[in-house]
C-alpha positions in Angstrom: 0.9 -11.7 -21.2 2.6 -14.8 -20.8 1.9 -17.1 -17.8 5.6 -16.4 -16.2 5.4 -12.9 -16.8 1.9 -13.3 -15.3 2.9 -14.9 -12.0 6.4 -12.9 -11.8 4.0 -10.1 -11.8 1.8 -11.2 -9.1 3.8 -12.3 -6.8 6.3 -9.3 -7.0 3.1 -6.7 -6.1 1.9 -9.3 -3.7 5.0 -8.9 -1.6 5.6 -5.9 -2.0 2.1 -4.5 -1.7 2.0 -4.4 2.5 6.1 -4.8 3.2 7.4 -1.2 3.8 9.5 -1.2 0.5 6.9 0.2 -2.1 5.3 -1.7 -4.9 6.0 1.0 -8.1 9.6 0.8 -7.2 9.9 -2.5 -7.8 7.2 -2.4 -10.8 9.4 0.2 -12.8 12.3 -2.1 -12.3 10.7 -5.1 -13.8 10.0 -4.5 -17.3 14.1 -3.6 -17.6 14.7 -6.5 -16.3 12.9 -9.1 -18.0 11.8 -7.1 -21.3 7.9 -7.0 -19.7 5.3 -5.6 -20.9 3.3 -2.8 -18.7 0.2 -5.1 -17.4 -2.3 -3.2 -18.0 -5.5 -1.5 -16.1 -6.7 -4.8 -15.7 -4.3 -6.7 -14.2 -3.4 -3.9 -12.0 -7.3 -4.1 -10.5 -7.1 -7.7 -10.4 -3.6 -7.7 -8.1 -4.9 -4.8 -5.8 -8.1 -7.7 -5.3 -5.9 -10.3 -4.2 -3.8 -8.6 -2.0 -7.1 -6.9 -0.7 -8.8 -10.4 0.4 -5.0 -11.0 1.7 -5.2 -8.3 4.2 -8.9 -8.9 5.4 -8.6 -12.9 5.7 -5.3 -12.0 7.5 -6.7 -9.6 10.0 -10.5 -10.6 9.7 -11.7 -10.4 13.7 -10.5 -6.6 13.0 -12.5 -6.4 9.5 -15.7 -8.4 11.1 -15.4 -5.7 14.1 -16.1 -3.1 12.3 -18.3 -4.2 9.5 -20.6 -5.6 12.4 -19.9 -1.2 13.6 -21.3 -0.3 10.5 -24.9 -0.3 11.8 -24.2 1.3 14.9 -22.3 4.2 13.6 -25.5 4.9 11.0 -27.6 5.4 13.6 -24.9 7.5 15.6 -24.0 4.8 18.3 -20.1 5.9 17.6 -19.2 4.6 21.1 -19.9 1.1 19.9 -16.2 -0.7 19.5 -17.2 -2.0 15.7 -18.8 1.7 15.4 -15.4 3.0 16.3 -13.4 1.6 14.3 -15.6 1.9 11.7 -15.9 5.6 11.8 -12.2 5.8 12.6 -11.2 4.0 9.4 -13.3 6.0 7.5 -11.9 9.5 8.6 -8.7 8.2 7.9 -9.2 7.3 4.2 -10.6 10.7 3.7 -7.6 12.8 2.7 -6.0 10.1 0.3 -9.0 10.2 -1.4 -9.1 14.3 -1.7 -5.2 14.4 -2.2 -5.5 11.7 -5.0 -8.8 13.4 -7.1 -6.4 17.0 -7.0 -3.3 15.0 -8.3 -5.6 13.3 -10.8 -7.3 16.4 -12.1 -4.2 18.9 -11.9 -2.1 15.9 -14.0 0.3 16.4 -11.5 -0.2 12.3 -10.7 1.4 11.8 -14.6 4.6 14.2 -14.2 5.7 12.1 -10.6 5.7 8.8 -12.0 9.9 9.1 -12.8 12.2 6.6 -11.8 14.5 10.4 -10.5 10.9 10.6 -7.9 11.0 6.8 -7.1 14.3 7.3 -5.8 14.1 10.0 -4.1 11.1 8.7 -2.1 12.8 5.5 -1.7 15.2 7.2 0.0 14.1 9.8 1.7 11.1 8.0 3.5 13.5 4.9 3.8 15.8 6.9 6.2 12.1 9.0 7.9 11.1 5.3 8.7 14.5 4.7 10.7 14.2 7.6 12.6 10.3 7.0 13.3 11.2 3.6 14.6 13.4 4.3 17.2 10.6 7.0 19.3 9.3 5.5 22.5 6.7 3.4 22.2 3.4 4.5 24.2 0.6 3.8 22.8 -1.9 0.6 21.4 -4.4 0.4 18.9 -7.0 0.4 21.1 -5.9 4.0 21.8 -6.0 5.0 18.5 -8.5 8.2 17.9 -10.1 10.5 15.8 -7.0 13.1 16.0 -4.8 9.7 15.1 -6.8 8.9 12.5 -6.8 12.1 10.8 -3.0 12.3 11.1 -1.7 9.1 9.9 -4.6 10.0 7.1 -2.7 12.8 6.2 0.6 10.4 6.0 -1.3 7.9 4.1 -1.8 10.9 1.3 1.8 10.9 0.7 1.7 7.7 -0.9 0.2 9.2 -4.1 3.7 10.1 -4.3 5.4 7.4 -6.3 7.5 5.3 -4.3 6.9 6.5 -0.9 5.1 3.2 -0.3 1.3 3.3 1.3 2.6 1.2 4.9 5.5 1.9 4.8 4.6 5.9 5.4 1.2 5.2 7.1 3.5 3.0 9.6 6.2 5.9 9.7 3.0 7.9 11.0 1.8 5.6 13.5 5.2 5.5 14.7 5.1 9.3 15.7 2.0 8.8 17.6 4.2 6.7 19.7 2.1 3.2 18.6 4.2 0.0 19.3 5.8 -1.7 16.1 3.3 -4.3 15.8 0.1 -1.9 16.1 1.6 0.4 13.8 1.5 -2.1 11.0 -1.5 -3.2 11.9 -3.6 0.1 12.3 -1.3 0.8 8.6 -2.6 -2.4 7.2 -6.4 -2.0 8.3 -6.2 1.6 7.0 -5.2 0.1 3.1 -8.5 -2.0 2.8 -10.9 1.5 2.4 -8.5 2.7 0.0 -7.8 -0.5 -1.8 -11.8 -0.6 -2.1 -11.8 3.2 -3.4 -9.6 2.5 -5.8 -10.1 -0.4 -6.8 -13.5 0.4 -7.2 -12.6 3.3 -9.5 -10.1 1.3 -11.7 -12.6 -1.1 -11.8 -15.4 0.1 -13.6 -13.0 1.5 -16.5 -11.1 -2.1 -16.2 -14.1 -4.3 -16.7 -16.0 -1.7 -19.4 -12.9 -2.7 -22.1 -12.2 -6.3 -20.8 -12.8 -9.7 -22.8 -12.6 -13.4 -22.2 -8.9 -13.4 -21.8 -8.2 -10.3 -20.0 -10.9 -11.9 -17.3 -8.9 -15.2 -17.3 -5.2 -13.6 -16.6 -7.0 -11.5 -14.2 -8.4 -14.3 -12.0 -5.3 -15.8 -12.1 -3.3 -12.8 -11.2 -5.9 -12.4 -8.3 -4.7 -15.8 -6.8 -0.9 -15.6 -7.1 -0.8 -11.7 -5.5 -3.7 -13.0 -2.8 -1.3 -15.9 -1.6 1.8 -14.0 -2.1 0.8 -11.1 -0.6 -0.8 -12.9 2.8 2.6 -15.0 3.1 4.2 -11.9 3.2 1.9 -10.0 5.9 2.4 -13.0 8.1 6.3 -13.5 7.9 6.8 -9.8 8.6 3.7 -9.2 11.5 5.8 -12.6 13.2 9.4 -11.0 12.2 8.3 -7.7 13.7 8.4 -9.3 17.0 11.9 -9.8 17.6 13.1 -7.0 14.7 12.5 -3.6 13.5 11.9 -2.3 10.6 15.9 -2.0 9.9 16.4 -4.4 7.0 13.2 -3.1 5.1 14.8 0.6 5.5 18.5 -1.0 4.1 16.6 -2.2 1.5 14.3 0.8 0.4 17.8 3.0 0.7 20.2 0.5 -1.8 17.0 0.5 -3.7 16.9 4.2 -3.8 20.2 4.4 -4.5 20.1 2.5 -7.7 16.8 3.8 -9.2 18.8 7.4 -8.2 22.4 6.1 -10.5 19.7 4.9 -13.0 18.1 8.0 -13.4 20.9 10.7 -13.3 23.5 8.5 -15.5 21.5 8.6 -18.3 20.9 4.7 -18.5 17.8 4.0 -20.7 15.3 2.6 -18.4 11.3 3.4 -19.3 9.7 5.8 -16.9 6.0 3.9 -15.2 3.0 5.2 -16.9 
């Protein structure tokens, strides 16, 4: 892939990786676009890596918390505050993981991948967002809990849907729970580093078993542009999301929506993401 296309790529799921506005909706749009090539399993690893050392350097007194828990909740000191979150972050990276294996095995993860899907999730969980913004706000992390966990777990599973976007529904369901704004996104943005790992971790192994020279050498450099992209983009919108709401990312995901939708029921000949 060229070095443009390489960087365009990069930054584009950087940004979009942790903003509520979903990463394959703006993937599908690319290659149409510019005439792109799909990147490949590779390249797709290698951008989930960078935005994953994004979100730990970004919120890393939260990630050394409960690594230093890890211990503790192994020998069953669950009480422990790194033990607790921990254990809490575990639980809710559970059903994602289930949800994604039966979507995986069933094929059912192949048939949702249509621009018509993308649209409607766009939408749909666009306009869910809006209304889960404007609940009173109760709660803080600190509060959060196994029940909570579970729950915005289950939310989180809804991102196997194309286009639903993985904060921008895990937010949505930390939002009902009555968390504030700014501990919604970032209980939403702690919850995508086990699941980055999971699934990284599975791409991974069928990523580097085919890889040579020059797949390694885009990768590294797709690593870097989604890693810096990705942690400009957590901080402008963890600053932003103290004096605004979540608004102009839910305008955006519905004109979005809208578009993919005209795209996919006029008949214009736009590739569906595979």
């Amino acid at each position: 892939m060229p070095l443009f296309n390489l960087l365009i790529l990069a930054i584009i799921q950087g940004v979009t990786e942790f903003l509520p506005i979903s990463s394959s909706g703006h993937l599908i749009l690319l290659p149409k676009l510019t005439g792109m090539q799909d990147q490949g399993l590779m390249l797709d690893v290698a951008v989930h890596v960078g935005t994953l050392f994004a979100v730990m350097i970004y919120f890393r007194r939260d990630v050394a918390l409960a690594v230093s828990g890890v211990p503790d909740l192994l020998r069953g000191r669950i009480t422990e505050p790194g033990a607790r979150l921990a254990g809490l972050l575990i639980i809710a990276t559970v059903p994602v993981i289930i949800v994604g294996l039966i979507l995986n095995l069933t094929g059912l993860e192949t048939r949702m991948r249509s621009i018509a899907v993308i649209g409607w999730t766009m939408l749909g969980f666009g306009l869910v967002l809006y209304w889960a913004d404007r609940l009173p706000q109760r709660r803080v992390a600190e509060s959060w809990n196994m029940r909570d966990a579970v729950i915005m777990g289950l939310w989180q599973a809804l991102a196997l849907i194309p286009g639903t976007s993985r904060s921008g529904i895990t937010i949505t369901g930390a939002r009902v729970l009555g968390f504030d704004r700014d501990d919604s996104a970032r209980l939403a943005m702690l919850m995508s580093i086990p699941t980055i790992i999971a699934s990284g971790a599975l791409l991974g192994i069928e990523a580097v078993a085919t890889a040579n020279a020059n797949d390694v050498q885009q990768a590294a450099v797709a690593a870097c542009f989604a890693f810096l992209s990705a942690l400009i983009a957590l901080a402008v919108m963890m600053r932003l999301l103290t004096r605004i709401s979540f608004t102009p990312y839910v305008v955006y995901r519905v004109v979005l929506g809208g578009v993919l939708l005209w795209i996919a029921y006029s008949g214009t000949n736009m590739p569906n993401i595979s």
